[in-house]
C-alpha positions as CSV (number, residue, x, y, z in Angstrom):
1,X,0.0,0.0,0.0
2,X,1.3,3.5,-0.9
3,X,1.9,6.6,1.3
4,X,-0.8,9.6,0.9
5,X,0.4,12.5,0.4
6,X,-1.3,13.9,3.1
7,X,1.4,11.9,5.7
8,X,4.4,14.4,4.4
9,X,2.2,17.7,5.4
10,X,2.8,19.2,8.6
11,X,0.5,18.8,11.2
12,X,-2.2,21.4,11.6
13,X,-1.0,24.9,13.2
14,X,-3.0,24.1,16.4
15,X,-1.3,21.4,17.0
16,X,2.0,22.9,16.7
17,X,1.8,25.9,18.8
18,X,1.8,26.6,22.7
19,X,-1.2,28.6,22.5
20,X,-3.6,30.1,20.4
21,X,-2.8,33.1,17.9
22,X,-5.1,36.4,18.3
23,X,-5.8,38.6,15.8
24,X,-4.9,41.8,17.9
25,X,-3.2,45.4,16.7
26,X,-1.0,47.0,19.0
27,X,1.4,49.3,18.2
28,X,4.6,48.4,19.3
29,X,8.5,49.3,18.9
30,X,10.9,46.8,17.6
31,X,15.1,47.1,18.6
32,X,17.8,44.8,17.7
33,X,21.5,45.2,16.9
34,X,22.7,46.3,14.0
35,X,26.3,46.4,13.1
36,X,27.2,47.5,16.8
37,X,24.3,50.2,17.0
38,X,21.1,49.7,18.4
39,X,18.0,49.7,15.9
40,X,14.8,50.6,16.3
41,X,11.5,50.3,14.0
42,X,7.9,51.8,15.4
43,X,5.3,49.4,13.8
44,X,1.9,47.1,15.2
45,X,1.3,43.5,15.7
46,X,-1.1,41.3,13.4
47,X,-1.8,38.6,15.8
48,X,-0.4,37.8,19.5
49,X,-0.2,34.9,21.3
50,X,1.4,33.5,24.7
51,X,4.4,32.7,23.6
52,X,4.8,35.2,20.5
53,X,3.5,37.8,17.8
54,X,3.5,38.0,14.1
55,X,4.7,42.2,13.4
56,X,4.3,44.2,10.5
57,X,7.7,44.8,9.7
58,X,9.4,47.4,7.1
59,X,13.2,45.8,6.7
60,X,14.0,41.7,6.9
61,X,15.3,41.0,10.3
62,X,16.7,37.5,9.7
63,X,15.5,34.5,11.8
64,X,17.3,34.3,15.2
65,X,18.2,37.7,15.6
66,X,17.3,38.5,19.0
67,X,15.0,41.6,19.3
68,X,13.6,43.7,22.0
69,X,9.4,44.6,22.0
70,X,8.3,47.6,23.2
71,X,4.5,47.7,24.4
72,X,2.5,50.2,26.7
73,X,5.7,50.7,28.5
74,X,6.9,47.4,28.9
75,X,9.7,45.6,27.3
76,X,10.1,41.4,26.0
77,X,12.9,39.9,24.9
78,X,12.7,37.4,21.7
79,X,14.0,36.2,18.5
80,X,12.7,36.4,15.1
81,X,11.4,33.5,13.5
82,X,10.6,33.5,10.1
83,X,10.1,36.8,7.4
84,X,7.2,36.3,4.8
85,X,7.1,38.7,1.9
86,X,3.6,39.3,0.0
87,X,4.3,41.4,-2.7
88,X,0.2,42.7,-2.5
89,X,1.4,44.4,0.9
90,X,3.4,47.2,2.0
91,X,5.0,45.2,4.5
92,X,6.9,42.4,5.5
93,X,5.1,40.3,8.1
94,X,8.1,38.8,11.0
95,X,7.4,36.4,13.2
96,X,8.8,36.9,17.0
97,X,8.4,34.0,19.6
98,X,9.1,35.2,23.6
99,X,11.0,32.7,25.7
100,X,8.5,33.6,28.6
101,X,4.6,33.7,29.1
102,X,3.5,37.0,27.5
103,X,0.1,36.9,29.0
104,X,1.2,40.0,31.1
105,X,2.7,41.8,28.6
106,X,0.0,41.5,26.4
107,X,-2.5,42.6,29.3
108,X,-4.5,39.6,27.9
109,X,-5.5,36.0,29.5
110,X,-5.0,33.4,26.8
């Protein structure tokens, strides 16, 4: 008997993550070193979650840079993810995931 195809797609995104995705805009400010000197981008969330966000981004920050998240005040450290491009939008949507509950950060109970 043959393998579906179905068996070499990855499982559903639920399934994957530590907790669910929000679709929430906040603005927020983004830092992370560049060349020695600290960068800084003021842009908003698309969605949030316990463990992470998915930002609209301007520039490619490349996956594992660590970053700083600025939000009401208070401050998260994380790493970038992933970068996807869609050339219908103005930006360039950056995936961040926290190595701590962001519950508090996010002023949100997930």
């Amino acid at each position: 008997m043959g393998l579906s195809p179905s068996e070499f797609l990855p499982q559903e995104a639920g399934e994957r993550r530590r907790s669910e995705r929000l679709p929430l805009r906040k603005d927020v400010r983004i830092y992370w070193p560049d060349r020695g000197v600290e960068s800084s981008e003021d842009t908003f969330t698309l969605t949030v979650s316990l463990f992470g966000c998915a930002i609209a981004s301007r520039g490619h920050l490349q996956p594992d840079s660590q970053i700083v998240l600025r939000c009401d005040g208070k401050f998260m450290p994380g790493r970038v993810l992933y970068n996807l491009h869609d050339s219908s939008k103005d930006f360039i949507e950056v995936g961040i995931s926290f190595d701590e509950e962001a519950g508090e950060f996010w002023d949100s109970q997930f």
